[in-house]
N, C-alpha and C positions, 0 to 999 in steps of 0.2 A: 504494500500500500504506500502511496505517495505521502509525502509529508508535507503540509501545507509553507508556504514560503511567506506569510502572510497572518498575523493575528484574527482572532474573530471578530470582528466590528460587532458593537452591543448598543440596544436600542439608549439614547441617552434622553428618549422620554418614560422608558421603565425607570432607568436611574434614579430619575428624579419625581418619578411615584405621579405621576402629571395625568390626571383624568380628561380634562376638557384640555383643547388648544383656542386661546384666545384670539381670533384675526388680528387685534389692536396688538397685539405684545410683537411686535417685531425682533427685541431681541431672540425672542426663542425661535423665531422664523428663519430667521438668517442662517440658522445649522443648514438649514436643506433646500439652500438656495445656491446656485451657483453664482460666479462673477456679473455673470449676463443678467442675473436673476431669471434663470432656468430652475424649476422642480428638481430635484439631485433623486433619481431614482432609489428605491431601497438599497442593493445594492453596492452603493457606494455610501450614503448615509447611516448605513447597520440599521434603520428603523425597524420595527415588527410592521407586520401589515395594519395593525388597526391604528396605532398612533401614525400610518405616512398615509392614509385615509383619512384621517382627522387633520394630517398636517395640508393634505392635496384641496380639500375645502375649506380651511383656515388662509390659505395662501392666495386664492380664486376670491374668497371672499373680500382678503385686502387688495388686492387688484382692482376691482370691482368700485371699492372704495376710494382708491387711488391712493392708500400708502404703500404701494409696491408700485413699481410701474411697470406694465405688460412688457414693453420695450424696450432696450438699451440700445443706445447708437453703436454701434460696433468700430466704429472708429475708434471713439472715446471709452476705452472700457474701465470700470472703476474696479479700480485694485482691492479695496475693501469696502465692499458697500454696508450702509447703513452708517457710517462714518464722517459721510461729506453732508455739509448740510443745502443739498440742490433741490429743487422744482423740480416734479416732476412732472410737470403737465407742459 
């Protein structure tokens, strides 16, 4: 049997015993967003399926609202989002 090369990613909303995902809370958002603010699939987030379900309608919903923005220019990519304080509309 092969040996994994690679630790096991653990969901870090078990971690932190986290029943609901807030839309408004962005820090906790930001774990499973990419640079682009892309959805970061389970996969590479370690999430369980039922907290990156929760996080998948939690993230749509602040889009929606427009504290996330659907879009990033891809020119301009933000190194650490949630950090600069920009417009996003």
């Amino acid at each position: 049997m092969r040996e994994r090369k690679f630790k096991k990613r653990h969901c870090k909303y078990c971690e932190l015993k986290v029943d609901a995902i807030d839309y408004k809370d962005e820090k906790l958002l930001k774990y499973s967003l990419s640079e682009r603010y892309k959805i970061m699939p389970r996969r590479l987030t370690g999430n369980c399926k039922k907290h990156q379900e929760l996080v998948n309608v939690a993230i749509k919903r602040a889009r929606h609202t427009a504290l996330i923005p659907y879009v990033v220019d891809t020119k301009n990519v933000v190194e650490i989002p949630f950090e600069t304080n920009t417009s996003y509309r």
